[in-house]
DRENDO-1510 file (C-alpha; in Angstrom, 1 decimal, always signed):
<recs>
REC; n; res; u; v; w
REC; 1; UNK; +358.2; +171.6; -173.8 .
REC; 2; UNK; +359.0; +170.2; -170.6 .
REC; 3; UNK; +356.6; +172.1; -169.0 .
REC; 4; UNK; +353.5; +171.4; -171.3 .
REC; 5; UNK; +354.5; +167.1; -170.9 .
REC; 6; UNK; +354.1; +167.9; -167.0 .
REC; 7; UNK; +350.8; +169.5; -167.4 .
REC; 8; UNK; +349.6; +167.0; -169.4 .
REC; 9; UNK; +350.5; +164.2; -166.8 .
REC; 10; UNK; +349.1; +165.8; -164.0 .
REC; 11; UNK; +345.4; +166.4; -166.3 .
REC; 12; UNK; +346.0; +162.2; -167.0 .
REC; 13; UNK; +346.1; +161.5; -163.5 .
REC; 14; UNK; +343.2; +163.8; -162.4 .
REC; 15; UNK; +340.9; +162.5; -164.6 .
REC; 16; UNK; +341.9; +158.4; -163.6 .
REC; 17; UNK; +341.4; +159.6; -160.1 .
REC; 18; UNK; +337.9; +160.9; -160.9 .
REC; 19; UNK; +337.3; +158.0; -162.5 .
REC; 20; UNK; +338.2; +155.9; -159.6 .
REC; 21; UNK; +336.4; +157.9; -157.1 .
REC; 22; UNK; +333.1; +157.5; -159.0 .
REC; 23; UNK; +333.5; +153.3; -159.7 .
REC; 24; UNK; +334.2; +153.2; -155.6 .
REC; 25; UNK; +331.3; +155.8; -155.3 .
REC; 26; UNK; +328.9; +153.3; -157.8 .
REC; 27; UNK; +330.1; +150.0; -156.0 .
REC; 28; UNK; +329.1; +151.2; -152.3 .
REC; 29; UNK; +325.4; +152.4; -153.5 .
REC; 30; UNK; +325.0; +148.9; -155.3 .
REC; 31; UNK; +326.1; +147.3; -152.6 .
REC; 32; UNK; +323.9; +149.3; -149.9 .
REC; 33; UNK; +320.6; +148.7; -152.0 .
REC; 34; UNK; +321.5; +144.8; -151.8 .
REC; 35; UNK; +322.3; +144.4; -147.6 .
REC; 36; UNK; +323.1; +140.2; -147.6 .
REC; 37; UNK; +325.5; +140.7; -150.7 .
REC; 38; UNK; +328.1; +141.5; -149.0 .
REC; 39; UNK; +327.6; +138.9; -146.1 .
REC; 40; UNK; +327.1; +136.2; -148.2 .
REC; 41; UNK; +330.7; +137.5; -150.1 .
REC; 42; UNK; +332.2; +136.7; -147.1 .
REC; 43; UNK; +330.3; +134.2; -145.7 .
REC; 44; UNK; +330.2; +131.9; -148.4 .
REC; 45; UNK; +333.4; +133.2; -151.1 .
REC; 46; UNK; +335.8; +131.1; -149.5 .
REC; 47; UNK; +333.4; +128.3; -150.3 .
REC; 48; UNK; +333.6; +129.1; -154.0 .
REC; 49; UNK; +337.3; +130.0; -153.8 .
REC; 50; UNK; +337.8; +126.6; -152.8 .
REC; 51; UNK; +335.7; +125.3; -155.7 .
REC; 52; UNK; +337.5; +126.8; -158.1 .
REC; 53; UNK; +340.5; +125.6; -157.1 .
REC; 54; UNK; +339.6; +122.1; -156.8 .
REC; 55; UNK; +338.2; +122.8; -160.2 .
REC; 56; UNK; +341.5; +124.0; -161.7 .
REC; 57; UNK; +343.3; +121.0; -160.0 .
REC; 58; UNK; +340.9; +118.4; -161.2 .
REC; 59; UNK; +341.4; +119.9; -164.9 .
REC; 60; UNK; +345.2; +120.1; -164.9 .
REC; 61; UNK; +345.2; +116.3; -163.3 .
REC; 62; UNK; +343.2; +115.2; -166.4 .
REC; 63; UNK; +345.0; +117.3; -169.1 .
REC; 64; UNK; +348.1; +116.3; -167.9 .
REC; 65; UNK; +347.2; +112.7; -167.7 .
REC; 66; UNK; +346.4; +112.7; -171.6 .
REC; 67; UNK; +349.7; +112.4; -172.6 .
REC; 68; UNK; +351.8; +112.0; -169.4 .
REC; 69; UNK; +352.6; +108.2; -169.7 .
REC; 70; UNK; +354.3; +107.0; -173.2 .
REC; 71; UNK; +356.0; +104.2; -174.4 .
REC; 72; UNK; +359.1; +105.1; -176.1 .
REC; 73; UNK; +360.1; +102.5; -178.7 .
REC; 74; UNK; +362.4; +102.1; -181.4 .
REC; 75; UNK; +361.2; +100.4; -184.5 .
REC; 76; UNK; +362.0; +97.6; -187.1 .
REC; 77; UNK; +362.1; +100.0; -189.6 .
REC; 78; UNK; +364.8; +102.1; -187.8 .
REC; 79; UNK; +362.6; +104.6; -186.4 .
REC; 80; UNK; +361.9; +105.9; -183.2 .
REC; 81; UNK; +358.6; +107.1; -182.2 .
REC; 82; UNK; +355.8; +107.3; -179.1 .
REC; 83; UNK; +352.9; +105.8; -178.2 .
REC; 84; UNK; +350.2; +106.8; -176.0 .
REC; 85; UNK; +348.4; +103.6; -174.8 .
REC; 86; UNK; +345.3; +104.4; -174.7 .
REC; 87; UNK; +344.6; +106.7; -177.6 .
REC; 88; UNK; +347.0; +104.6; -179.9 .
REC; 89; UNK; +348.3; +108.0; -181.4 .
REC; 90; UNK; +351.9; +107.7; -182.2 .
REC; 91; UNK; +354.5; +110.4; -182.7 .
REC; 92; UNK; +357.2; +110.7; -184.5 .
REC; 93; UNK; +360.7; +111.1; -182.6 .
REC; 94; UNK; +363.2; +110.0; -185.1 .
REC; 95; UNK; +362.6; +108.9; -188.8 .
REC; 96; UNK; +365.0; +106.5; -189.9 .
REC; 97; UNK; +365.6; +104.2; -192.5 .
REC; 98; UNK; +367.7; +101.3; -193.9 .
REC; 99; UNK; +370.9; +103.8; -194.3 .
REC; 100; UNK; +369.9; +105.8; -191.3 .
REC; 101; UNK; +369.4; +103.0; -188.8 .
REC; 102; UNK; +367.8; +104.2; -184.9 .
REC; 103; UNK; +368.4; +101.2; -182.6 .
REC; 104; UNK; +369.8; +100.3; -179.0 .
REC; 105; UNK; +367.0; +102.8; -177.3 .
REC; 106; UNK; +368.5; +103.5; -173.8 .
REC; 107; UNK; +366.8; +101.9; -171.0 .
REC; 108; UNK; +366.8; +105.0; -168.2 .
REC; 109; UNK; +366.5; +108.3; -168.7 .
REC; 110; UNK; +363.2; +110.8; -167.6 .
REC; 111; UNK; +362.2; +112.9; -170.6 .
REC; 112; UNK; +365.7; +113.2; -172.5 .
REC; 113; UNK; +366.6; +109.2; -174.1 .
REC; 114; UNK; +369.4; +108.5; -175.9 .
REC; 115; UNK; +369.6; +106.0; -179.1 .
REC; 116; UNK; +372.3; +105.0; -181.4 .
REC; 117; UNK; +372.1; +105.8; -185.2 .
REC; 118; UNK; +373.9; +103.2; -187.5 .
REC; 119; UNK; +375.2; +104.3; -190.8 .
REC; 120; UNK; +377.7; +103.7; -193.1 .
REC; 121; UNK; +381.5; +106.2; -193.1 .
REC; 122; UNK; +383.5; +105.6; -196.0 .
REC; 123; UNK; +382.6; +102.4; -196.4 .
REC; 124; UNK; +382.3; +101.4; -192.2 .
REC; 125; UNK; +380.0; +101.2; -190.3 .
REC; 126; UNK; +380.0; +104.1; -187.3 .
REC; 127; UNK; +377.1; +104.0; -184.6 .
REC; 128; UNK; +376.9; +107.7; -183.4 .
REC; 129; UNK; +375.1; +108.7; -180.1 .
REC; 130; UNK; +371.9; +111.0; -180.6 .
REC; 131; UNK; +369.8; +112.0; -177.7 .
REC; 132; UNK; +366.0; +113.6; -177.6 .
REC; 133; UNK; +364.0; +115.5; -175.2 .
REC; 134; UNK; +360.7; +114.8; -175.2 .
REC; 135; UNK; +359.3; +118.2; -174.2 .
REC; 136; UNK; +360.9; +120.5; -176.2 .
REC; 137; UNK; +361.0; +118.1; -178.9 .
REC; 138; UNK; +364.3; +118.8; -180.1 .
REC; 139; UNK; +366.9; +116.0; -180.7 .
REC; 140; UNK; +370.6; +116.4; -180.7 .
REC; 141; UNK; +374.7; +114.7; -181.6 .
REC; 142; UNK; +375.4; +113.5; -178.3 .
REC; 143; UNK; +378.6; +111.9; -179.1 .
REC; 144; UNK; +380.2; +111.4; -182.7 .
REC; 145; UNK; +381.6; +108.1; -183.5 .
REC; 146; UNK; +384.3; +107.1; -185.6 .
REC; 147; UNK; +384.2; +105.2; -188.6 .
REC; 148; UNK; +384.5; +101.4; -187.3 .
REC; 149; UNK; +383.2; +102.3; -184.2 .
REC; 150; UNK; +379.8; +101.5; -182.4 .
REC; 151; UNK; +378.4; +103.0; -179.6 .
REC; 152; UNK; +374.8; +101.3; -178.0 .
REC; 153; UNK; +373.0; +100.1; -175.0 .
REC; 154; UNK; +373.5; +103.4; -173.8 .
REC; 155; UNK; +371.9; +104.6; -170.2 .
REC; 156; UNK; +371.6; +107.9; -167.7 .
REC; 157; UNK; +373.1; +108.3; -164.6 .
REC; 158; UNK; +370.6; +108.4; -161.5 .
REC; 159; UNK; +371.3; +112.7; -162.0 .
REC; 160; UNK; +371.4; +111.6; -165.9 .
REC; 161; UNK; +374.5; +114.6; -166.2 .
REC; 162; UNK; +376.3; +111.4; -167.1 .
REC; 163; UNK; +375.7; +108.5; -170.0 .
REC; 164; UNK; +377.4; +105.2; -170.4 .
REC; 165; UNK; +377.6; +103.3; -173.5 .
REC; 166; UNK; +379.1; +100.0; -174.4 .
REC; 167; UNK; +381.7; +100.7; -177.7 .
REC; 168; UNK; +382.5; +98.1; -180.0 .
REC; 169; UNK; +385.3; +98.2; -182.9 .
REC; 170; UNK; +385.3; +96.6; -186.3 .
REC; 171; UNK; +389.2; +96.3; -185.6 .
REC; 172; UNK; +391.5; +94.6; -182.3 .
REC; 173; UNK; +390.1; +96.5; -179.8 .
REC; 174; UNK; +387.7; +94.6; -177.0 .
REC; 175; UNK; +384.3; +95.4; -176.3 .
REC; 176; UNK; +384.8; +98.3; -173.9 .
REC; 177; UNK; +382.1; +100.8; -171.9 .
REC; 178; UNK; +382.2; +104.8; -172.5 .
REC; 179; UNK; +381.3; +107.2; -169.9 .
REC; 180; UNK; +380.5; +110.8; -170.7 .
REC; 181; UNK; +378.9; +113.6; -169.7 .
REC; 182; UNK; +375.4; +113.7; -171.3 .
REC; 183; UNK; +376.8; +117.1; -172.9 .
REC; 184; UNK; +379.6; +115.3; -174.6 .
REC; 185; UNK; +382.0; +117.3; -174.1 .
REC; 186; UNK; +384.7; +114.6; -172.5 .
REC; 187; UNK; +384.8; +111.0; -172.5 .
REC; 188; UNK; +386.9; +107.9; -170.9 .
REC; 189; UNK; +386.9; +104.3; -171.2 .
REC; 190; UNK; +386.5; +102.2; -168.0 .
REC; 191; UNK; +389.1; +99.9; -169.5 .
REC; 192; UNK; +392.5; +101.1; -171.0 .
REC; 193; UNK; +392.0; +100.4; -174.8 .
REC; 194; UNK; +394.8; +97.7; -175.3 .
REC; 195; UNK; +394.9; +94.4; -177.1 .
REC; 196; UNK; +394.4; +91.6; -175.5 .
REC; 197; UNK; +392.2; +92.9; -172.6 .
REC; 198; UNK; +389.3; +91.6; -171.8 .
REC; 199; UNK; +386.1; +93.0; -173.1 .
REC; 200; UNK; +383.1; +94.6; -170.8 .
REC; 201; UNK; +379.6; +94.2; -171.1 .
REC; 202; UNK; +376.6; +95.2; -169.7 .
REC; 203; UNK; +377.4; +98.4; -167.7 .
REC; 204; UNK; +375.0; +99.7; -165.5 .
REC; 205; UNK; +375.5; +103.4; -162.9 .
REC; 206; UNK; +375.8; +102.6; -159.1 .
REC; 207; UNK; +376.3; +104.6; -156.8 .
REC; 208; UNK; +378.0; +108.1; -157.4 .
REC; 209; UNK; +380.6; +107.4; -159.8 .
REC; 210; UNK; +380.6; +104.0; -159.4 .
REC; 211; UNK; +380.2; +101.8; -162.8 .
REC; 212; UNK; +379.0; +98.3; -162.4 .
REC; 213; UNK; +379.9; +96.4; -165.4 .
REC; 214; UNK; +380.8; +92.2; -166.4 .
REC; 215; UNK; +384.2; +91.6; -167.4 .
REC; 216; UNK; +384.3; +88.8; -169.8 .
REC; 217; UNK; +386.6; +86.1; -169.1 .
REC; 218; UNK; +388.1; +82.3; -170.2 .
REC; 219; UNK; +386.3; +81.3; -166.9 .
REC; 220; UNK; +383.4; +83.2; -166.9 .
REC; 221; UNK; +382.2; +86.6; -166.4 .
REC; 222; UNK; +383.4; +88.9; -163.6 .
REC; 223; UNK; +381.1; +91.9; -162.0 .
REC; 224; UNK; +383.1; +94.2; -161.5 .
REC; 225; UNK; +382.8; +98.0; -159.8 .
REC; 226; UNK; +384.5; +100.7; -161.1 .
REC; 227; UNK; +385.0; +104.4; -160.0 .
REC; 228; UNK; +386.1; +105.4; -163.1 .
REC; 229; UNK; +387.1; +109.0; -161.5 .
REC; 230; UNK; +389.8; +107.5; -159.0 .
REC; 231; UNK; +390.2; +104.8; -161.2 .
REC; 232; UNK; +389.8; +101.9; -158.9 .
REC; 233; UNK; +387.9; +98.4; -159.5 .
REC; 234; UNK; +386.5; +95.3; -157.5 .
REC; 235; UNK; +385.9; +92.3; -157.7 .
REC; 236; UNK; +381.6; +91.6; -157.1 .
REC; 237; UNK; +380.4; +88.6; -157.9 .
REC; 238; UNK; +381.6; +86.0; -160.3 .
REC; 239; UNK; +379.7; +83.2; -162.6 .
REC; 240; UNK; +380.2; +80.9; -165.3 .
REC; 241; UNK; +376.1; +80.9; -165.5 .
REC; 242; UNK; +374.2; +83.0; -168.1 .
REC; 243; UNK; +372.9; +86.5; -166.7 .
REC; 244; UNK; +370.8; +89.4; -167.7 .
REC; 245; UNK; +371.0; +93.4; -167.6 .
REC; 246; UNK; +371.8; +94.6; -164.1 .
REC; 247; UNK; +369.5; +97.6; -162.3 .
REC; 248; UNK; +371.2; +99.2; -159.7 .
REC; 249; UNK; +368.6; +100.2; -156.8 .
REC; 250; UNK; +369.8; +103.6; -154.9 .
REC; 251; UNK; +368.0; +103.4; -151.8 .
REC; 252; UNK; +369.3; +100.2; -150.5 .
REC; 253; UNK; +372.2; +100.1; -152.6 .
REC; 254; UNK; +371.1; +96.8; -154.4 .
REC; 255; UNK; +371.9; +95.4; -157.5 .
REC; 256; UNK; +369.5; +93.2; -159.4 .
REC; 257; UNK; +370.1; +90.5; -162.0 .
REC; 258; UNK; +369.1; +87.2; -163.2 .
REC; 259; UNK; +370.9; +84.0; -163.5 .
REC; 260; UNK; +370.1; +80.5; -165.2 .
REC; 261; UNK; +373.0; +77.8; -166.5 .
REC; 262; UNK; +373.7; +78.3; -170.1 .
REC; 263; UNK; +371.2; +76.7; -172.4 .
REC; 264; UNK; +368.4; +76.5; -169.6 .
REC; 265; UNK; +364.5; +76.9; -169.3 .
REC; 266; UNK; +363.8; +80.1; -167.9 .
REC; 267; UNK; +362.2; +77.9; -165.2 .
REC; 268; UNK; +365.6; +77.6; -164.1 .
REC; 269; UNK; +366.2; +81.1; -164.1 .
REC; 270; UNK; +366.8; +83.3; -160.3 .
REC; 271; UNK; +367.2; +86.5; -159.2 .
REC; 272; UNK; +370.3; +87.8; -157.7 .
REC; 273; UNK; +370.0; +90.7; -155.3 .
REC; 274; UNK; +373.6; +91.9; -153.8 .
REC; 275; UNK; +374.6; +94.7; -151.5 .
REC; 276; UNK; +378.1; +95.0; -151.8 .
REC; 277; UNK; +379.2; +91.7; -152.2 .
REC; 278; UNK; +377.0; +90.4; -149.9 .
REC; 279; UNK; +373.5; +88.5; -151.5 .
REC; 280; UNK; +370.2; +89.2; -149.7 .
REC; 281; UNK; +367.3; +85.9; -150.2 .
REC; 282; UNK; +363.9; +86.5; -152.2 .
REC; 283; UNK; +361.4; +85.3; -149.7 .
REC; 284; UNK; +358.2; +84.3; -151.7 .
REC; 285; UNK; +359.5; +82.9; -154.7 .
REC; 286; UNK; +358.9; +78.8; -153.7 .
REC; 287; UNK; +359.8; +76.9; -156.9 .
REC; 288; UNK; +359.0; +79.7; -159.5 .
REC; 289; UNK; +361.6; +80.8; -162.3 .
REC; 290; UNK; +362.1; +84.9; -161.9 .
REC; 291; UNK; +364.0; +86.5; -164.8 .
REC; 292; UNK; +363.9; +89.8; -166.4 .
REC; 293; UNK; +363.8; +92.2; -163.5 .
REC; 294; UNK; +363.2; +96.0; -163.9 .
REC; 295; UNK; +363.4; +99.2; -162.5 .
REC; 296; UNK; +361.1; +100.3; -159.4 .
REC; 297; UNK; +357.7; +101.7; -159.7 .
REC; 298; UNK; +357.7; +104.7; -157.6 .
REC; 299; UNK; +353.2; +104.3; -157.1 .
REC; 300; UNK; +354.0; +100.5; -156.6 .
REC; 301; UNK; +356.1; +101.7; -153.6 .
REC; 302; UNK; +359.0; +101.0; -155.6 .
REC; 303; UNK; +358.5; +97.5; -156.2 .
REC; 304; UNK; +360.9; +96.1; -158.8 .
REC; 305; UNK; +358.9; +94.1; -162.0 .
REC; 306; UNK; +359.3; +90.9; -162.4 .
REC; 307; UNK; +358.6; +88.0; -164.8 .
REC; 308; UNK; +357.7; +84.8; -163.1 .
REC; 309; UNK; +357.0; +81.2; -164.5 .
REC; 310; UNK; +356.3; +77.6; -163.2 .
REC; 311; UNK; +357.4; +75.7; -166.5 .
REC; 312; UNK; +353.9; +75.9; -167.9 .
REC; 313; UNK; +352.3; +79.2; -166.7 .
REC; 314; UNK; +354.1; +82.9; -167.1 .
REC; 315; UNK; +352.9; +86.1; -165.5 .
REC; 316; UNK; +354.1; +89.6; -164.2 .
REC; 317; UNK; +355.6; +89.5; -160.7 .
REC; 318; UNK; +356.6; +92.3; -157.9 .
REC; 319; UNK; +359.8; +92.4; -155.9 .
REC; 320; UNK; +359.4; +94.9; -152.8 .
REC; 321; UNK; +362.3; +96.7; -152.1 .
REC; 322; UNK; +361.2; +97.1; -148.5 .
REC; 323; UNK; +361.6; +93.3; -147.2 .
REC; 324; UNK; +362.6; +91.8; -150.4 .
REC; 325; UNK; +359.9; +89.5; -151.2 .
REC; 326; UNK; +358.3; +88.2; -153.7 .
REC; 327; UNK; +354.7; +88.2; -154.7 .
REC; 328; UNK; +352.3; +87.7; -158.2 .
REC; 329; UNK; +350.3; +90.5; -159.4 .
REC; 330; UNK; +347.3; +88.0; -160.9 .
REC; 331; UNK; +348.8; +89.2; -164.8 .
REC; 332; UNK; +349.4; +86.3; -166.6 .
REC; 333; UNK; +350.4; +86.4; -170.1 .
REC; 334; UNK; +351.7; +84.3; -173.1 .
REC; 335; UNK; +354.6; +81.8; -172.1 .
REC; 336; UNK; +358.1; +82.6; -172.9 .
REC; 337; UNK; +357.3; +86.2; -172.2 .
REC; 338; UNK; +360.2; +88.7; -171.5 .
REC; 339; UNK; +360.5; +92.6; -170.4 .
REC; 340; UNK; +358.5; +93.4; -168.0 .
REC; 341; UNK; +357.9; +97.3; -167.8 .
REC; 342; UNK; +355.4; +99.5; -165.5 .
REC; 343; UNK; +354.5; +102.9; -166.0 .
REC; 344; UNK; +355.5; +105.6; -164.0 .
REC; 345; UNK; +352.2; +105.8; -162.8 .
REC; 346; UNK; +351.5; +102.2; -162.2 .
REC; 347; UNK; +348.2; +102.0; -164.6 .
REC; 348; UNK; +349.8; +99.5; -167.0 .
REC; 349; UNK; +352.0; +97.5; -167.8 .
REC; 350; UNK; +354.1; +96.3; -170.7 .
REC; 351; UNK; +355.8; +93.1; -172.3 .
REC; 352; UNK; +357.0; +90.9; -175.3 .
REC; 353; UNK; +356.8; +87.7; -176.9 .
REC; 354; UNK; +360.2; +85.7; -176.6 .
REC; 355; UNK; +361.4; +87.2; -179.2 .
REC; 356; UNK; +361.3; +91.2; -178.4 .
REC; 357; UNK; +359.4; +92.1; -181.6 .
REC; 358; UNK; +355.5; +92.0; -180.3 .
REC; 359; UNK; +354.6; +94.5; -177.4 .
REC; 360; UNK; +351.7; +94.4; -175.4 .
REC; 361; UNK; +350.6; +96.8; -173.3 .
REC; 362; UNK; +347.6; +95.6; -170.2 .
REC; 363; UNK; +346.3; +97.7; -167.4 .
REC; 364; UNK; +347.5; +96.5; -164.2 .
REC; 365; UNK; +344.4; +96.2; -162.6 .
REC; 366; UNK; +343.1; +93.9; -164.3 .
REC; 367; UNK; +345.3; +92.5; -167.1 .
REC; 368; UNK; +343.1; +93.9; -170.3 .
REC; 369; UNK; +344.8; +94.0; -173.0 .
REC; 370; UNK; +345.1; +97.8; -174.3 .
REC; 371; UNK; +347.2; +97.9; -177.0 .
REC; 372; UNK; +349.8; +95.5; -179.2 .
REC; 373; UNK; +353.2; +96.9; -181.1 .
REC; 374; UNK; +353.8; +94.6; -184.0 .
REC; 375; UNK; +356.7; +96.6; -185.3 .
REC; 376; UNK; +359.1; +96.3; -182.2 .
REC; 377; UNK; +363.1; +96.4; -183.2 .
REC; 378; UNK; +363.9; +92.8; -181.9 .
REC; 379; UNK; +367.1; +93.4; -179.3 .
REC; 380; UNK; +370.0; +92.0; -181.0 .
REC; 381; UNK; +369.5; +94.1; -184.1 .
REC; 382; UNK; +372.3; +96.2; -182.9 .
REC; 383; UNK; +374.8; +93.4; -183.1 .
REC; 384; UNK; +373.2; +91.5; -186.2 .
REC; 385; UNK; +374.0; +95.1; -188.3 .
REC; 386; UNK; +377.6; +95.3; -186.7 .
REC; 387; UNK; +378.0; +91.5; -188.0 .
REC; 388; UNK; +377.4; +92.1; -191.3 .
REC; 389; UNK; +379.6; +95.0; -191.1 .
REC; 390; UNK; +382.9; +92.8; -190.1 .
REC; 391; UNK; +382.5; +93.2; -186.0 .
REC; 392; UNK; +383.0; +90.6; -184.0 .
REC; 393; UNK; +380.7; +91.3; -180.7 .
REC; 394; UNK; +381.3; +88.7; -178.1 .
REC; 395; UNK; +378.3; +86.3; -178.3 .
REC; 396; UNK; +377.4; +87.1; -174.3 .
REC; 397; UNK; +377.1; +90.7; -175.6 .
REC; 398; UNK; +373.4; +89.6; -176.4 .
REC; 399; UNK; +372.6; +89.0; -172.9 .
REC; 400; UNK; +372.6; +92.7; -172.2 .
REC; 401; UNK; +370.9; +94.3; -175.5 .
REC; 402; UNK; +368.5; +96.7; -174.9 .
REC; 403; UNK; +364.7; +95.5; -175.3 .
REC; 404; UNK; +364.4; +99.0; -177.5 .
REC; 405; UNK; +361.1; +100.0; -175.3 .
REC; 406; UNK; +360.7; +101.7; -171.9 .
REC; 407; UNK; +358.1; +104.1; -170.5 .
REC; 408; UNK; +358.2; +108.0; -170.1 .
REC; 409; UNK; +356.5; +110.8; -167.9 .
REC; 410; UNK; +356.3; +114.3; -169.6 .
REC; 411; UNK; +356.5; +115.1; -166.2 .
REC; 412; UNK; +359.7; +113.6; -165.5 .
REC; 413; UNK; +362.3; +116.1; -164.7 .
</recs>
């Protein structure tokens, strides 16, 4: 039997040999009845080689382009869905409703984002950690909560293998921050979970394993930095002034924040830039009210978004990181304006009215409107549920809700 399969093999091969011979025998007669062909192969194929490359790139450029910048938004309803600017077409993420509540959209994040889901446990309310990847379009449990227990205003670390969350209780404990491995599989407080401590708001990642987060006390509020491995804190910057959610910028090792006096026109409003504990001046700026600054724009050679306004005029501002200056973009848009966010491309640009429930989208070239979001979650629909559940949020915990809207790349990492 052996023998007869080795035959057969050997008359297999014989004949795809022949066959060969003859196709190399056929190819060198065409080719010799046609003497420029193959000249002109060589001569000029590299040309078309290059063609058909720039071709292929031109294509993928485009085709990538279709869907590569979103807006990620959670909405009134309690849903959480895309939108692609341009077209308008919006996709489902999460469905949500009334009992089944999506809100507190993390700010960071590439394509995974995380978002809290409110719903009732036994008769409490339990906010529970979900996170989504945008790709694969799968969505996951990130971290369970318990009943009486609310975990929002959630955000990445710059290698996003880490997630922070602020954690509210409907019982004694304080408002407190939650870091954990985006897996979930461990978690730890920044502050030891003890009555009468002070509550923490607004964290924000630093550096590696470095937490920057506001410590709320009878005098005011404290930033403070905590490595929450070797559990050690200091003391950053202190204020009795209102301020806004801090962006930590890697390069430079800045943070950025605004500041205003309680019950102040955002006229009145500054930005804080600090290294350390040491505070760098905004060149630029003149007399003009900054608030709301945002993360760098990588093709805006990471220049930090900014809102900007005179008292009677409001537009879109840019910080570079380079020098730290200040400068307009030309973008002016409806007073009392807030949330200034740039896709990761730089085409556009998005905001909302004072209240964080309209979004408007413009290109940045020229400030044309593109699209308006009517359905926005407002930002302190987080704490307005947890209210009417018997929590007792502090009232500066408003200061550092999340907007509920922020761009993506598919191409993000």
């Amino acid at each position: 039997m052996a023998g007869i399969l080795t035959g057969y093999t050997f008359r297999v091969m014989d004949v795809l040999s022949r066959l060969r011979h003859r196709f190399d025998a056929s190819l060198d007669r065409f080719i010799a009845r046609r003497p420029g062909l193959a000249g002109n192969t060589v001569r000029y194929g590299w040309v078309l080689l290059a063609m058909l490359t720039i071709l292929l790139l031109a294509v993928g450029v485009v085709t990538g382009r279709e869907r590569s910048q979103e807006i990620i938004y959670a909405t009134e309803d309690g849903s959480v869905v895309s939108l692609e600017p341009e077209s308008g077409e919006v996709t489902e993420i999460y469905t949500g409703n009334p009992d089944d509540y999506a809100t507190s959209l993390a700010r960071t994040g590439g394509r995974s984002i995380s978002f809290t889901i409110l719903r009732e446990d036994g008769g409490e309310l339990r906010g529970d950690l979900y996170s989504a990847d945008l790709v694969r379009n799968t969505r996951a449990l990130t971290q369970r909560a318990e009943p009486g227990e609310v975990l929002a205003d959630s955000s990445f670390s710059g290698d996003r293998t880490w997630l922070l969350a602020s954690r509210y209780t409907a019982g004694s404990s304080p408002a407190n921050v939650l870091a954990l491995p985006a897996s979930g599989v461990t978690k730890r407080l920044l502050e030891p979970d003890l009555l009468g401590a002070v509550p923490v708001l607004g964290p924000v990642w630093g550096a590696e394993n470095t937490v920057y987060a506001w410590r709320l006390g009878p005098d005011g509020l404290t930033l403070t930095a905590y490595n929450f491995f070797e559990r050690r804190q200091a003391t950053v910057y202190e204020t009795q002034k209102r301020v806004g959610a801090p962006y930590y910028y890697f390069d430079s090792n800045a943070l950025v924040f605004d500041e205003r006096p309680q019950g102040a026109d955002l006229s009145e409003s500054r930005v804080k830039l600090l290294v350390g504990t040491g505070e760098i001046p905004l060149s630029g700026v003149e007399d003009l009210g900054l608030y709301d600054p945002a993360p760098i724009v990588p093709e805006l050679d990471d220049a930090l978004p900014v809102m900007w306004t005179d008292g009677e005029k409001t537009g879109v501002g840019l910080m570079d990181s380079k020098d730290w200056s200040f400068s307009k973009t030309g973008i002016t848009v409806e007073t009392g304006s807030r949330n200034p966010r740039v896709s990761r491309d730089g085409a556009y640009v998005a905001t909302t009215d004072a209240a964080g429930t309209v979004l408007t989208v413009r290109r940045m070239g020229d400030g044309s409107v593109v699209r308006r979001v009517d359905d926005l979650q407002e930002p302190g629909a987080t704490l307005d549920r947890m209210r009417e559940a018997g929590f007792g949020p502090p009232r500066e915990a408003r200061w550092f809700a999340s907007e509920n809207f922020s761009w993506r790349s598919l191409d993000d990492d």
